[in-house]
N, C-alpha and C positions, 0 to 999 in steps of 0.2 A: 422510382419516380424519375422520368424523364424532366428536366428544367429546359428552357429557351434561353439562348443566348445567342441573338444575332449580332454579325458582325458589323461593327462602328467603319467599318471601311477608313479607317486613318481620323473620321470626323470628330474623335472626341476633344476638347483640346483643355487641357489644365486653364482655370483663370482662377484671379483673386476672389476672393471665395467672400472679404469682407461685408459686404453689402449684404449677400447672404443673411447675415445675423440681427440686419434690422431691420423686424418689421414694420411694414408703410400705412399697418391699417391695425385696428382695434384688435387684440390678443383672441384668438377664438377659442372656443369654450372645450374644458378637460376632458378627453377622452380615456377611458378605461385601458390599460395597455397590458397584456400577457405575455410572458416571457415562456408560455411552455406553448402558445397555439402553435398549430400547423405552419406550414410555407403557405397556403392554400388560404387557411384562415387568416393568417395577415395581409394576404392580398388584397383578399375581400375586403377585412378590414380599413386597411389605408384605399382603395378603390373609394371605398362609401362615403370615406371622410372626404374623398376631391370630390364628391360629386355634390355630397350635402355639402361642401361649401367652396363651392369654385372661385376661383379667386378672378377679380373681373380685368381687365385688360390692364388699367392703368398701374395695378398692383402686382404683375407677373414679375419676377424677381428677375436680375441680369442671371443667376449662378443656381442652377441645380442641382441637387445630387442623384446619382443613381447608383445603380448597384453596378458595377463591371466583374467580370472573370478575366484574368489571363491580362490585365492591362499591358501595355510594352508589347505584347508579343504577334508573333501572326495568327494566332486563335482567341486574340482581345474579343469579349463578345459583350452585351448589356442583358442583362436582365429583363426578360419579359413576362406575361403573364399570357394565358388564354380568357378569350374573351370573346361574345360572352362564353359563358364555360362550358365547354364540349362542341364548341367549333373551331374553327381551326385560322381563327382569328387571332391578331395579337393586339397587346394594348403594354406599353409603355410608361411605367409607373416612375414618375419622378418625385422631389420631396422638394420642396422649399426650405426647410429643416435640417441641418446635419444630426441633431440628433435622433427621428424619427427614421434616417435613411440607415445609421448605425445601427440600430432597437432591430434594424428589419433585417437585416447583413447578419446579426448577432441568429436570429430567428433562422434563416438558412443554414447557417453555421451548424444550427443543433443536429441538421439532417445526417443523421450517420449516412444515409444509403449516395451524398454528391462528395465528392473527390474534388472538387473545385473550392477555390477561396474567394468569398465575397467579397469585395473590397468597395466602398463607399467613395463616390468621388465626385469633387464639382465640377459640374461641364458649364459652356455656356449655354442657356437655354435657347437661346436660338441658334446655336449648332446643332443642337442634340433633337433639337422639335425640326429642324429641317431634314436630319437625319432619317428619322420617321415617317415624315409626311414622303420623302424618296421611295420609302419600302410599304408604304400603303400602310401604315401604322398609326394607329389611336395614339396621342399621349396624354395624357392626367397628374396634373401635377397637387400632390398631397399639401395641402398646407399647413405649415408648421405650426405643432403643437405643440405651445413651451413647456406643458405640464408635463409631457412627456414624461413616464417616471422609467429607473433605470433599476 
């Protein structure tokens, strides 16, 4: 299984991740969480969760996470998804959440068949969404699910 990982071109940049942790709006409701689904099936997964509940402008968080490979290096890449699936489209799954962007890190992890380490990290969101809209890229940002179970 081929994975996506395009290059941040320098854009990602470490910030305080504080804010992060609290959220601005009403807790949103528990979702089921698997620890044996596919890469594929939690895509879907966290996908459907930003779409059923998008989070509205005044509520977009300063601090994201996403998934990076290789951070530091000259093959730093972000985690992508195809989208929709079996074109050759890409979409850019961000988390509001650390612990939902970890669950999903952890979920890649199990793939015997990638040689890469996922690594969860907070960017600012409007680096990382300008990043994207640069490369012609969807992004969707998952909102954080505190139920999350681990």
């Amino acid at each position: 299984m081929k994975l996506s990982a395009l290059p941040l071109l320098g854009l990602l940049a470490r910030s305080p991740a504080a804010t992060a942790f609290l959220p601005s709006r009403p807790a949103p409701r528990a979702t089921a969480t698997a620890l044996s689904e596919s890469i594929l099936e939690a895509e879907d997964r966290f996908l459907a969760q930003a779409m059923e509940a998008p989070l509205s402008p005044r509520d977009l968080p300063e601090v994201v996470y996403t998934i990076v490979y290789n951070p530091g290096t000259p093959e730093e890449g972000v985690h992508t998804m195809k989208h929709p699936r079996g074109s050759d489209g890409e979409l850019l799954l961000c988390f509001e959440g650390m612990a939902d962007c970890v669950l999903f890190a952890r979920t890649i992890k199990e793939d015997p068949a990638l040689d890469q380490e996922p690594i969860p990290t907070p960017t600012s969101r409007e680096m990382i969404q300008g990043a994207a809209e640069g490369m012609g890229m969807r992004m969707e940002i998952v909102p954080m699910d505190i139920q999350t179970q681990w």
